[in-house]
N, C-alpha and C positions, 0 to 999 in steps of 0.2 A: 562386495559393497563399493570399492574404488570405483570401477568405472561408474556408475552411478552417479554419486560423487563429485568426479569429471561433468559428467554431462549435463548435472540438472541446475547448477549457474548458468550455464549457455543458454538453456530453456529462459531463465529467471530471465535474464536480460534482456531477452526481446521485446518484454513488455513496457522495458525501459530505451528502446529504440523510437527517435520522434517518425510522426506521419505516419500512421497505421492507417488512418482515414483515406489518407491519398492514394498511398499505394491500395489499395483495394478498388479505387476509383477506376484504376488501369490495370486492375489483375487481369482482364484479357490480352494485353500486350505483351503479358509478363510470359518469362520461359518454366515449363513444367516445374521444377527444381524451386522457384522461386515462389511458384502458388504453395507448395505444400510447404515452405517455409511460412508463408504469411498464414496458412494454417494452425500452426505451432503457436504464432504470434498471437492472432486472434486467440485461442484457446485458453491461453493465459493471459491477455487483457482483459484490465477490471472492468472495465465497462459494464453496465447491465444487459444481460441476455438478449430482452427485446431488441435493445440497440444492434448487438452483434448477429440476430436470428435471421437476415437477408442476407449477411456475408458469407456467413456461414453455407447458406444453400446455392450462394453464387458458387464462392470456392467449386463446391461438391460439383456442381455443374460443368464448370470449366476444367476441373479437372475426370469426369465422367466421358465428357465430348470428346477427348484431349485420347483417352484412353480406347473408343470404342476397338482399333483394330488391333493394338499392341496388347493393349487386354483385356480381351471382352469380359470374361471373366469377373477381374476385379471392376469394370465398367457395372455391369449387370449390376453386382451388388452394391454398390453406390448409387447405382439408381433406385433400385430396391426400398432402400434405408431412404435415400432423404425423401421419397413419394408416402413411405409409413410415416415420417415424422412430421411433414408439412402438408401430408395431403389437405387439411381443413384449413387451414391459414385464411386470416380474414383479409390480409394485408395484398391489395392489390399487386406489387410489385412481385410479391412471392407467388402469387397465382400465376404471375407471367412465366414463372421460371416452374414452377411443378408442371405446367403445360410443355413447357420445353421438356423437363424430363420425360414426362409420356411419350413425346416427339420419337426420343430416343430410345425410350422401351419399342415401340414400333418398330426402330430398326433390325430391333436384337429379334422381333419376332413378327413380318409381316402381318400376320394373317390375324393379330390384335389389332391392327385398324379398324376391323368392323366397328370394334367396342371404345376403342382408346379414340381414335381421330374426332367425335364427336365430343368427347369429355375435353377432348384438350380447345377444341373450339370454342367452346363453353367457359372456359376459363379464361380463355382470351379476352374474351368478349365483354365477360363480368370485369376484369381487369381495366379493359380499355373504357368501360361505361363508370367506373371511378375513379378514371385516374385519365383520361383521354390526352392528356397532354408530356406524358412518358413517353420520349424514344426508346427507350429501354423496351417497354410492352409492346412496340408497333413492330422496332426490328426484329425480336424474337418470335414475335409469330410470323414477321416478312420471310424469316432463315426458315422456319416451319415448312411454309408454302415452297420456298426454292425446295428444299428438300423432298416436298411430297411430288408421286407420278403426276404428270402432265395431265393423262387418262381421265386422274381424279381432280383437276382442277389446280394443280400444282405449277411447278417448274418456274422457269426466270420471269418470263415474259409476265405469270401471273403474280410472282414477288413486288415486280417492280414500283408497281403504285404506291405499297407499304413502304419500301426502302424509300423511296423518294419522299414518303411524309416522315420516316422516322429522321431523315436530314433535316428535314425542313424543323422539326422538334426539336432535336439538338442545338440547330442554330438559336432557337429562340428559348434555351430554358438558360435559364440565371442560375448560378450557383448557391445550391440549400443554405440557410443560415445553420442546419444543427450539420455537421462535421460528420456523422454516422448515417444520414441520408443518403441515398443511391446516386451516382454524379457519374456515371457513365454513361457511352449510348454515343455522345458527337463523333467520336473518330472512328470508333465501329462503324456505325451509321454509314458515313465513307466508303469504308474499308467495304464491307457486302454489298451495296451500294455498285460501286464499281466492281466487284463480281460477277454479282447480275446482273452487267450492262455487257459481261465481255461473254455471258454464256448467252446473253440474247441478240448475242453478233451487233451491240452496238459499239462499235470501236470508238468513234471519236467520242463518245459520253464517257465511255469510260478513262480514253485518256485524261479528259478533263477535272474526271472524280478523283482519279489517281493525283492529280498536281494539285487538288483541293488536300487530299488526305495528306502528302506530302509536307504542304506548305503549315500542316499543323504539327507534324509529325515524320519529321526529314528521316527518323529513324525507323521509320514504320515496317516490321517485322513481317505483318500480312502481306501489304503491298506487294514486297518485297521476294514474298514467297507464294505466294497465292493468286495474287492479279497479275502480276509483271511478268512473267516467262509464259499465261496462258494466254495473255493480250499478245505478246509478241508469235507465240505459234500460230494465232488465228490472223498474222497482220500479214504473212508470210502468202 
């Protein structure tokens, strides 16, 4: 019974840690270790469910993505689970993200695109027709498209239009008055953005997204590891 003991003050506390809201705003920045703590966090703030029921499925996501090659395994079944739990969600933002996970069931299993690639468009789509002015919704199905074969209508070149409205969204959305509203999107936005400028060999676009994303975000983790050593191999 000791360690128990031990451990479940540590738990208590996090609920009494300030900026739970915030930090969830930027759990895409955040390092692996640090989402499954705000996991912890989340779990036991009192908040009401509804409130908490988009963070929740962000988490799972971000940490599903996060996991496909180190673990597929425990990826799959996190996909799994949060697709039973959220598949019906009325709530436009959480459509955007069950779409994403389909995205990523595809990967685990090509040849369910026949069935999944149309379901997850469909959600997008319903997503974007209630909510059209979410960067959140635009980007993740922008990352969709980068992700799917060219073949099929995919790739950077065919992202790109998305990414460049989901910046343009970012820019222009105002911070929610309720504190438990979805407030990410501008620096991601960026952040793939300049991605898919450097996979569609646009270099000087993407320098320029890069110094936009920076100037918000000196510390920007993607940039840093994702745009910048593959802008520089293509400059070569």
């Amino acid at each position: 019974m000791r360690p128990l003991l031990l451990v479940l003050p540590a738990v208590l506390c996090f609920a009494q840690e300030p900026g739970l809201p915030a930090q969830l705003a930027r759990l895409q920045r955040l390092p692996t270790e640090e989402l499954r703590a705000l996991q912890a966090r989340l779990a036991v703030d009192p908040a009401p469910a509804e409130k908490k029921a988009y963070h929740e499925l962000h988490l799972a996501y971000a940490l599903a993505s996060r996991s496909t090659q180190d673990d597929p395994k425990g990826s799959k079944a996190l996909v799994e689970r949060s697709l039973k739990t959220f598949e019906n969600t009325p709530d436009p933002e959480s459509k955007a993200l069950v779409a994403a996970f389909l995205g990523l069931k595809i990967g685990f299993s090509p040849m369910s695109a026949m069935t999944l690639s149309g379901r997850a468009s469909r959600l997008f789509e319903e997503a974007l027709a209630k909510q059209p002015a979410s960067p959140r919704i635009a980007l993740l199905q922008a990352v969709q498209i980068l992700h799917t074969p060219a073949f099929v209508g995919g790739g950077a070149k065919a992202a790109l239009p998305l990414m460049e409205k989901a910046v343009k969204l970012g820019e222009q959305e105002t911070a929610p008055t309720d504190p438990w509203a979805p407030a990410w999107g501008r620096i991601e936005s960026l952040n793939w953005l300049a991605y898919t400028q450097v996979e569609a060999d646009l270099l000087p676009e993407a320098r320029r997204t890069v110094d936009l994303a920076l100037a918000l975000d000196p510390n920007n983790a993607f940039i840093a590891r994702m745009v910048q050593p593959r802008l520089q191999a293509k400059a070569k």
